[in-house]
TORVOTI-473954 format. One record per residue (C-alpha): residue in three letters; x, z, y. Coordinates in pm, 1 decimal. Layout:
BEGIN
+-----+----------+----------+----------+
:  aa :        x :        z :        y :
+-----+----------+----------+----------+
: ALA :        X :        Z :        Y :
...
+-----+----------+----------+----------+
***
This chain:
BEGIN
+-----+----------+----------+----------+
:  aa :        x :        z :        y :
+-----+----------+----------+----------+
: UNK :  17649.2 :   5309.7 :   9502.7 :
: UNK :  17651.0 :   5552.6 :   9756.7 :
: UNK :  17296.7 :   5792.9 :   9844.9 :
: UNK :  17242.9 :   6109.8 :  10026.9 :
: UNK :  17198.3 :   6377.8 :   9744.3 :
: UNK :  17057.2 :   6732.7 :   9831.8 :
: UNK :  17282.0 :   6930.8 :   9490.1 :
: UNK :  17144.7 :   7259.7 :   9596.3 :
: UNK :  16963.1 :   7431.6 :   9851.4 :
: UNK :  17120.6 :   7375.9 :  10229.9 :
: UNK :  17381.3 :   7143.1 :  10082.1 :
: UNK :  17356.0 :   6766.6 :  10109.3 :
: UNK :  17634.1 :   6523.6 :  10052.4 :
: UNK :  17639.3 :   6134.3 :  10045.1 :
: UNK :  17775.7 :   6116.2 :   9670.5 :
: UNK :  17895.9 :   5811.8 :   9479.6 :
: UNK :  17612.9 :   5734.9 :   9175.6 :
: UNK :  17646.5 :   5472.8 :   8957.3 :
: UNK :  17342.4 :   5197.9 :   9002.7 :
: UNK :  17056.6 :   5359.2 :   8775.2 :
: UNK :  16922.1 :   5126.7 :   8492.1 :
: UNK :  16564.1 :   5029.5 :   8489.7 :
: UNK :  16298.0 :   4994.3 :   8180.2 :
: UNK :  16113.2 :   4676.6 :   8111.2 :
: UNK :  15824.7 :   4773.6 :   8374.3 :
: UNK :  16011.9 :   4924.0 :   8613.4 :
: UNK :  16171.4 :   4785.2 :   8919.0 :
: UNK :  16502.3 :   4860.1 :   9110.5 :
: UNK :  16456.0 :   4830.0 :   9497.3 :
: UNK :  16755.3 :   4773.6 :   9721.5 :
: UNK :  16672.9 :   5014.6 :   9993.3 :
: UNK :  16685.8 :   4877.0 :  10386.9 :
: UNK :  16551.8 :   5146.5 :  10618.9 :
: UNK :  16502.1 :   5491.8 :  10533.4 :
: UNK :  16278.2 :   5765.2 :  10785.9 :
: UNK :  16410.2 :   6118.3 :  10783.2 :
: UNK :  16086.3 :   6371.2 :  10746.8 :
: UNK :  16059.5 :   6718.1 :  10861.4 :
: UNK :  15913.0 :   6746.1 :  10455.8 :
: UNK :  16286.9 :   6613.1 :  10347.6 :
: UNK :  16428.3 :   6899.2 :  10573.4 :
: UNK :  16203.9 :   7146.3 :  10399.6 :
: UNK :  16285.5 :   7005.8 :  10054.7 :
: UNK :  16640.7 :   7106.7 :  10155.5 :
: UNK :  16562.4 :   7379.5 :  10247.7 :
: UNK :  16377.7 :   7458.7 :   9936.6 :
: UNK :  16019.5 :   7499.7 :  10063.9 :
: UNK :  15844.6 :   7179.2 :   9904.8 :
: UNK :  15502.3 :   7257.2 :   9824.4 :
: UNK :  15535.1 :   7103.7 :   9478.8 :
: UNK :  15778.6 :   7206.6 :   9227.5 :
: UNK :  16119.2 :   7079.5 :   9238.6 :
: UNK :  16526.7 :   7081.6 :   9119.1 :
: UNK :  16846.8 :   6989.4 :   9269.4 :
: UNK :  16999.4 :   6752.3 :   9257.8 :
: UNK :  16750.4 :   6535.6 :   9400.7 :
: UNK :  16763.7 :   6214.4 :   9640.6 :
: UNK :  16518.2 :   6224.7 :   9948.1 :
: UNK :  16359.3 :   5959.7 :  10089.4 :
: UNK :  16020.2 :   5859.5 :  10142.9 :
: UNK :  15930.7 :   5680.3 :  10442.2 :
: UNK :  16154.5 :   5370.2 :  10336.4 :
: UNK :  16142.2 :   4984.0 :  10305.4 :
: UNK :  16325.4 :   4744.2 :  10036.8 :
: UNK :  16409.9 :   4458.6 :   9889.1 :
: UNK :  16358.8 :   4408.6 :   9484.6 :
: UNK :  16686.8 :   4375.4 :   9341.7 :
: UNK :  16564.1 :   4326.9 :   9010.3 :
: UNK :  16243.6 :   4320.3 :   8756.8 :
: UNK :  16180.4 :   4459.2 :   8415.0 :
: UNK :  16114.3 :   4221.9 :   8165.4 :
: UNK :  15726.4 :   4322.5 :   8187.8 :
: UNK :  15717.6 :   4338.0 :   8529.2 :
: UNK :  15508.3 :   4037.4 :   8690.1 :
: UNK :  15375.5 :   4160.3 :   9033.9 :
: UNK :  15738.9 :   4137.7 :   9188.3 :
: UNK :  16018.7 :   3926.9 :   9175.0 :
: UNK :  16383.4 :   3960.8 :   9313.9 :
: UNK :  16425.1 :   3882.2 :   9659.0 :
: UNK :  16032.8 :   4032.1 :   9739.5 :
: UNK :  16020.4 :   4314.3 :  10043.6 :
: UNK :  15883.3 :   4598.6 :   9982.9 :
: UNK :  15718.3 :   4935.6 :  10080.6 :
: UNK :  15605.1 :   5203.6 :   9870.3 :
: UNK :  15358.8 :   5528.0 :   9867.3 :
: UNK :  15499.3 :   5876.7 :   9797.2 :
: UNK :  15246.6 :   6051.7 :   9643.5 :
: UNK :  15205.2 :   5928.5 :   9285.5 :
: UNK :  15003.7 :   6055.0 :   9025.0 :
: UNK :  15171.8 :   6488.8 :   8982.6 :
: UNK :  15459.1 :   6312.0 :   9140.8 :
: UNK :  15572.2 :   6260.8 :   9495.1 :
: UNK :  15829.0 :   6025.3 :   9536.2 :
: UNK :  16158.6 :   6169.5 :   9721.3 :
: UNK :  16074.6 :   6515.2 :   9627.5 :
: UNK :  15985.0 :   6591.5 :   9296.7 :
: UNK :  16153.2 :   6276.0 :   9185.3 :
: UNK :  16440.2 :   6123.0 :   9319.3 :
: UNK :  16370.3 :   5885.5 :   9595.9 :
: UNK :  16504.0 :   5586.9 :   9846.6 :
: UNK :  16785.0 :   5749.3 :  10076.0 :
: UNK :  17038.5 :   5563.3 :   9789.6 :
: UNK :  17157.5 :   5189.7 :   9827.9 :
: UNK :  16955.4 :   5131.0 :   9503.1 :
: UNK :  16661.2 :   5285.5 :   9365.9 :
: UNK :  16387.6 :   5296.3 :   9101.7 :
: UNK :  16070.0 :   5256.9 :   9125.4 :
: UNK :  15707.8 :   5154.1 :   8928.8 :
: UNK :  15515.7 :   4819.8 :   9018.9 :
: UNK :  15223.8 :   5061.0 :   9073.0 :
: UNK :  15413.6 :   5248.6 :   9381.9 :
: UNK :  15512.1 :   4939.4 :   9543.8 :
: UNK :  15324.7 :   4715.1 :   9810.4 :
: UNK :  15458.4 :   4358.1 :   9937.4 :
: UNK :  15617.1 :   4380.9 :  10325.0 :
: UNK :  15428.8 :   4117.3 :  10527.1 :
: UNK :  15632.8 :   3883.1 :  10675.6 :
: UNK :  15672.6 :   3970.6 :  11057.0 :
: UNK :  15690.1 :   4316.4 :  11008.8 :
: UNK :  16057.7 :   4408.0 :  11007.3 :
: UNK :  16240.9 :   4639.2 :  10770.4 :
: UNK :  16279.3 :   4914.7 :  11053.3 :
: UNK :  15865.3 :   4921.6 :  11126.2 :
: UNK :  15802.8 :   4884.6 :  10679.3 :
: UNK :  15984.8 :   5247.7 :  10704.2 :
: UNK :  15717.4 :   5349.2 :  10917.3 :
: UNK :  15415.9 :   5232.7 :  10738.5 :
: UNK :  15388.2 :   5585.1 :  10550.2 :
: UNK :  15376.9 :   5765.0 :  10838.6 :
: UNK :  15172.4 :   5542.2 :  11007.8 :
: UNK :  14951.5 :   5511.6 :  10753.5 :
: UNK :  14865.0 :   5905.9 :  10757.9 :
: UNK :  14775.4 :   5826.1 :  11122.4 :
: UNK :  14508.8 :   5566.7 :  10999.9 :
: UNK :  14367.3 :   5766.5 :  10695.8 :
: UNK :  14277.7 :   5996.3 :  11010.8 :
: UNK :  14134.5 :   5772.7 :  11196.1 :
: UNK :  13937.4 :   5606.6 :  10981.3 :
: UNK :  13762.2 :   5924.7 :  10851.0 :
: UNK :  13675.4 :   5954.1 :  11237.2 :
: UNK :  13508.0 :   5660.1 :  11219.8 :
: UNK :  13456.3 :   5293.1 :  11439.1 :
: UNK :  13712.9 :   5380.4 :  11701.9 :
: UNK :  13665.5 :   5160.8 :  11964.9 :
: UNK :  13705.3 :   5027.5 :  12325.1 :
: UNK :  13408.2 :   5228.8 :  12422.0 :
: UNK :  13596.4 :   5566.7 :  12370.2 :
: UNK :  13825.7 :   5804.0 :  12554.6 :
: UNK :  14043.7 :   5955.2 :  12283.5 :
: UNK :  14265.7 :   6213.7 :  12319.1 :
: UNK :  14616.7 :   6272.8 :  12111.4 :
: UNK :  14727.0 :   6650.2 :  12083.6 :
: UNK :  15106.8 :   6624.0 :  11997.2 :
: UNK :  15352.4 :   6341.5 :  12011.9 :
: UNK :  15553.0 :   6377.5 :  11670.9 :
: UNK :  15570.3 :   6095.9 :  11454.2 :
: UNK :  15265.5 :   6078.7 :  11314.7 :
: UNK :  15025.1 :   6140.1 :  11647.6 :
: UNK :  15261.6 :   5831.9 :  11809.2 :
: UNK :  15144.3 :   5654.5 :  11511.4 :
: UNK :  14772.7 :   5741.5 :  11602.1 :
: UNK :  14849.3 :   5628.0 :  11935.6 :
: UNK :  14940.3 :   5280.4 :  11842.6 :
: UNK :  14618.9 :   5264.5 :  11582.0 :
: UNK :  14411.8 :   5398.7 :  11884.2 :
: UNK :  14517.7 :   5166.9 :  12110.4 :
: UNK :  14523.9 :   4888.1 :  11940.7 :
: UNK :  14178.6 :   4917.8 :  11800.2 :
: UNK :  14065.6 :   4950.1 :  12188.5 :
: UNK :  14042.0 :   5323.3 :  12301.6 :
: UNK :  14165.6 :   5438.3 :  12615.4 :
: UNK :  14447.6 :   5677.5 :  12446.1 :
: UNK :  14518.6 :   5983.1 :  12632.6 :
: UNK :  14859.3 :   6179.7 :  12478.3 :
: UNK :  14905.0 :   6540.9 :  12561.3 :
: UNK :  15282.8 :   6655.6 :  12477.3 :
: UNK :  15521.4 :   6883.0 :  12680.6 :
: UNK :  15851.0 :   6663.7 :  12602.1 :
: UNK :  15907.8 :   6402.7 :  12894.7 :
: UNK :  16102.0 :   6144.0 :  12628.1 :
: UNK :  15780.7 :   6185.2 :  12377.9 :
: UNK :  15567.3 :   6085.5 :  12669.0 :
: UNK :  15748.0 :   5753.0 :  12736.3 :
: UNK :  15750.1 :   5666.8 :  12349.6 :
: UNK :  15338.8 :   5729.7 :  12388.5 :
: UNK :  15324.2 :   5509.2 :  12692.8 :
: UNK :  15527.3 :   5245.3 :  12518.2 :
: UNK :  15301.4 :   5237.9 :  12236.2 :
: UNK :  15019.5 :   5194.6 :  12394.8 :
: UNK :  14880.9 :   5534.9 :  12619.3 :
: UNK :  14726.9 :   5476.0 :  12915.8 :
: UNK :  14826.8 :   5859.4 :  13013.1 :
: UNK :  15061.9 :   6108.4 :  12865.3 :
: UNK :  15044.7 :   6445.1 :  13034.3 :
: UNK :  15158.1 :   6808.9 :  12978.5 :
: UNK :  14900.7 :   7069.7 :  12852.2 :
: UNK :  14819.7 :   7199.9 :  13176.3 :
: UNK :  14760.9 :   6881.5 :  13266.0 :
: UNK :  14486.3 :   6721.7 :  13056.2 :
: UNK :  14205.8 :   6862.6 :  13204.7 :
: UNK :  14188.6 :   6681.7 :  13505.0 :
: UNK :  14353.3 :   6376.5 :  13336.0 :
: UNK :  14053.8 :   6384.9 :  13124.7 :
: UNK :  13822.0 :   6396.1 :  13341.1 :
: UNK :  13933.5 :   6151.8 :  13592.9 :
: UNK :  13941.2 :   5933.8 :  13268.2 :
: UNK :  13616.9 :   6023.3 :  13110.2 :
: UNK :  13392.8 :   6061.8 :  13442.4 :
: UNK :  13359.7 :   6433.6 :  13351.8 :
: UNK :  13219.3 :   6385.2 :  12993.0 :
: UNK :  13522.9 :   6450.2 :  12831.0 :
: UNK :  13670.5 :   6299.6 :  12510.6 :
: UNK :  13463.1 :   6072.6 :  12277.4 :
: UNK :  13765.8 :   6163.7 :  12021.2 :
: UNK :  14020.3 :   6444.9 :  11997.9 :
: UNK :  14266.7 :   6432.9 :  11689.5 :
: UNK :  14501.7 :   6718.0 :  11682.3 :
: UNK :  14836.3 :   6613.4 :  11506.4 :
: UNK :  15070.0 :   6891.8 :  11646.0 :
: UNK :  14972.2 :   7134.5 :  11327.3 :
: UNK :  14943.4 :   7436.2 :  11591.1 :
: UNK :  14632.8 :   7703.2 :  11599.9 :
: UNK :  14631.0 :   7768.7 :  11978.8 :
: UNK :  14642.7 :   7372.7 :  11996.2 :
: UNK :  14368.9 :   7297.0 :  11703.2 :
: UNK :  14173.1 :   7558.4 :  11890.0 :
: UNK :  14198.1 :   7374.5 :  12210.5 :
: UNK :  14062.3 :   7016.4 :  12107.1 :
: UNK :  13704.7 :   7201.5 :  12027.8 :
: UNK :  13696.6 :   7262.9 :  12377.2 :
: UNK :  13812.0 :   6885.1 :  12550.1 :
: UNK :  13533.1 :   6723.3 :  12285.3 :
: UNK :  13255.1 :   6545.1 :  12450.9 :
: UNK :  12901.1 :   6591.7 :  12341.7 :
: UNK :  12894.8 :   6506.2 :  12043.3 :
: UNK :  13254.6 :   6412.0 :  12024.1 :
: UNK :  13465.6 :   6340.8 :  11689.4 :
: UNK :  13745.0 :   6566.9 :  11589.7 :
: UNK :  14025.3 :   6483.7 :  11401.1 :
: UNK :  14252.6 :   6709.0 :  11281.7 :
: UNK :  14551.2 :   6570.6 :  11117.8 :
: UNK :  14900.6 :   6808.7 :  11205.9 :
: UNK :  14909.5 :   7012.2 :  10896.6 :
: UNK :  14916.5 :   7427.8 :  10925.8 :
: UNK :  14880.3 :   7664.4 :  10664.7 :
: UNK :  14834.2 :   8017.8 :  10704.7 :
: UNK :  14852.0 :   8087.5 :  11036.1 :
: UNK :  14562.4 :   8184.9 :  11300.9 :
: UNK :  14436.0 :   8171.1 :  11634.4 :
: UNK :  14095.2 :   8248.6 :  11853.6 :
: UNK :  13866.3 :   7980.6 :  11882.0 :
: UNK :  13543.6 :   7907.2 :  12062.2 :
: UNK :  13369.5 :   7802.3 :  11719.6 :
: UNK :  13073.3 :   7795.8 :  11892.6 :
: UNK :  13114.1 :   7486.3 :  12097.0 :
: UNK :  13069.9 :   7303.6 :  11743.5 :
: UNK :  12708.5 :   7371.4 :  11734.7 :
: UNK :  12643.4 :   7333.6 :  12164.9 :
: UNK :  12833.0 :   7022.4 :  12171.4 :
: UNK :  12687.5 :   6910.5 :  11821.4 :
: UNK :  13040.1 :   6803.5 :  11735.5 :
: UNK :  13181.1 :   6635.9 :  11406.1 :
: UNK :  13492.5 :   6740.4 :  11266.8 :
: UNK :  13705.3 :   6587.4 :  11034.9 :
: UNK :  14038.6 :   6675.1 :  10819.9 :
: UNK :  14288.2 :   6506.6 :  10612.7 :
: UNK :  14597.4 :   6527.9 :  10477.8 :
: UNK :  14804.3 :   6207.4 :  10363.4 :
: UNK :  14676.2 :   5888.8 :  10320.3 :
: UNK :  14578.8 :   5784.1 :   9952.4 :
: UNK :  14361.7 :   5463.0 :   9888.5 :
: UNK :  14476.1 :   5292.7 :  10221.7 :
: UNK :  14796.9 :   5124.2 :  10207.8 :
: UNK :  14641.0 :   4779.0 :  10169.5 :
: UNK :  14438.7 :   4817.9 :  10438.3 :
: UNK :  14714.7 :   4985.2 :  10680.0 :
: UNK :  14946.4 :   4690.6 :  10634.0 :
: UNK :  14711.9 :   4434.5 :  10686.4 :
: UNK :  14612.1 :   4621.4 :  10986.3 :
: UNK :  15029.5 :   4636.6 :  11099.3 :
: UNK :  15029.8 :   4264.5 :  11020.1 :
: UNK :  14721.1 :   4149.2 :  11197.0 :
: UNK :  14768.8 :   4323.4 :  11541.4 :
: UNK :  15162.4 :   4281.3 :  11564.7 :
: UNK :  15190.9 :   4656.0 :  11655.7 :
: UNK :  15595.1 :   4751.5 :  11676.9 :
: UNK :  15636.7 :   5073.2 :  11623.5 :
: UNK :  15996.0 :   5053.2 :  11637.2 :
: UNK :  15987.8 :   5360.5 :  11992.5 :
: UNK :  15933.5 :   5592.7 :  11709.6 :
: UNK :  16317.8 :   5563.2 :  11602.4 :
: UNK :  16527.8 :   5692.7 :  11832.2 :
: UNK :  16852.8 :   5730.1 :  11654.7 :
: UNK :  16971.2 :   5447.7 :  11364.0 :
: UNK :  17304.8 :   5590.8 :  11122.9 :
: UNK :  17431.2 :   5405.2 :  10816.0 :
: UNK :  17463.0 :   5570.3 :  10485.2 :
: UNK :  17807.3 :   5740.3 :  10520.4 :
: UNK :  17659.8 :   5907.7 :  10843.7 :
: UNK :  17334.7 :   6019.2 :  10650.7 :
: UNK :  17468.4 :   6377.6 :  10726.4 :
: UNK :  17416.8 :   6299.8 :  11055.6 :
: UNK :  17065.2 :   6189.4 :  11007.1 :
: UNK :  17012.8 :   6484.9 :  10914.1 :
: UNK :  17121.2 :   6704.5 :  11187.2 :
: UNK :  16982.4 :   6475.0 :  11429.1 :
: UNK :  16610.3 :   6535.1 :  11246.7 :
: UNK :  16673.7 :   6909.2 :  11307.4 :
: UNK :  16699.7 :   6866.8 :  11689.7 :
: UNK :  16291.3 :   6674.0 :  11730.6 :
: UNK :  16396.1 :   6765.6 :  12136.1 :
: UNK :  16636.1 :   6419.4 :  12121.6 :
: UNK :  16519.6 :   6304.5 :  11778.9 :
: UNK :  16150.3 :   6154.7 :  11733.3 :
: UNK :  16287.1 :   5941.9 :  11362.2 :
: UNK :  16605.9 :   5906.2 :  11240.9 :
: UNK :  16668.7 :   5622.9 :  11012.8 :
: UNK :  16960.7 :   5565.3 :  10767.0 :
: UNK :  17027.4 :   5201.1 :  10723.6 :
: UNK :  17143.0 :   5018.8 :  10436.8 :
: UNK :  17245.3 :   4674.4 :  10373.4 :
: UNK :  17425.9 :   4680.2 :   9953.1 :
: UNK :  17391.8 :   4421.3 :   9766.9 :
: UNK :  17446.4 :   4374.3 :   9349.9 :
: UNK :  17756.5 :   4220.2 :   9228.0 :
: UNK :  17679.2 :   3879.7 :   9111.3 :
+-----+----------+----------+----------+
***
């Protein structure tokens, strides 16, 4: 079988692996879309945040189809599509453990999740991505038609809380500098997607001056995290959900206490998968604007480079379509 394999730091290569055997309660997943992460650039890079060695397969944004079943395994059976969550137990799937960017992988029941029929293989890579969008919002709390809600950053995952937003009824302001971003936002579901020096009278022209019920930050930048204190309503929510560590920036900390916000943080999304794919299933979202750029697996180098360039690239996906030998 043929998978992308990172064998040391900065060097990737789509190697030829023999198909891996699987225990009794194990399962091995035919893989069907795979979602290039900045994290799978950084684990190339050699700056996961969890211990690691080469060689190791990336991979984990991905959907499947079983291949075949352990002899104890009784919550799948061959033919079943699947999805499956990275972080497991000290492990994270595709990192510290090999993961889905192969034509064949293994995997636990435990990981894995049924793909609802109607959601295709291309939107079941998206579900982990999208489901760090919902984690976020559902720690905000009833997001509804009755709020303006603003988006700061259109990468992956704050498209992802555009569709969520907009689908559960808020009027979905985007803020994001890059022109093609702001059409994926816009297809997905934004009313508005503006610049940065543009918000402010976006907002208000939305809101009637009030400003935003909801602000969730998912560009991971200080000057930017700073900046959603200050477009809160009174008594707005604040999600922040783009991930820095380390660095700093001012902030007007006091407008948490005058504008009695509430502020809220995650990272990830564990406990939710059920609930995110019943959510993709019931309102029909297609998140499929997110990926811009499709390669098969002998062009997974170029998956690569493409993820490196996030001016052209939103996701890159790696498509595969193997199939065991009767």
């Amino acid at each position: 079988m043929k998978a992308l394999q990172y064998v040391a730091q900065n060097e990737p290569t789509v190697s030829e692996l023999a198909v891996p055997e699987i225990a009794d309660d194990e399962v091995l997943v035919a893989a069907r879309s795979v979602g290039v992460c900045h994290s799978d650039i950084d684990l190339l890079e050699g700056r996961y945040i969890i211990p690691f060695s080469y060689p190791i397969i990336p991979g984990h944004e991905w959907s499947g189809e079983v291949a075949r079943v352990g002899s104890k395994v009784t919550q799948f059976a061959v033919g079943d599509r699947v999805v499956g969550e990275c972080v497991i137990g000290d492990d994270h799937f595709g990192f510290s453990i090999s993961g889905a960017a192969a034509e064949f992988f293994v995997a636990k029941p435990a990981w894995l999740h049924h793909l609802p029929d109607g959601i295709t293989y291309t939107n079941g890579a998206l579900v982990e991505p999208f489901s760090v969008a919902y984690a976020g919002l559902m720690r905000v709390g009833n997001v509804n038609a009755s709020d303006v809600l603003v988006v700061l950053g259109a990468g992956p995952i704050g498209l992802a809380v555009t569709a969520a937003a907009s689908a559960l009824g808020a009027l979905t302001i985007v803020v994001e500098p890059s022109p093609e971003r702001q059409r994926a936002a816009r297809a997905l579901g934004a009313v508005a997607a503006v610049g940065p020096d543009e918000i402010e009278a976006e907002l208000a022209l939305r809101s009637g001056g009030r400003g935003a019920d909801v602000v969730v930050e998912a560009s991971g930048r200080p000057d930017v995290m700073a900046r959603a204190l200050e477009l809160a309503a009174f008594r707005g929510r604040v999600a922040y959900i783009g991930i820095d560590v380390g660095r700093e920036a001012p902030a007007k900390l006091g407008l948490i206490q005058s504008k009695e916000l509430r502020i809220t943080g995650s990272i990830g999304s564990p406990g939710v998968w059920p609930e995110t794919l019943r959510f993709l299933a019931q309102t029909g979202i297609d998140l499929s604007p997110l990926v811009t750029q499709q390669f098969a697996v002998d062009e997974a180098l170029d998956a690569l480079d493409a993820a490196h360039h996030p001016a052209t690239t939103i996701k890159a996906h790696i498509q595969f379509s193997g199939s065991l030998p009767e």
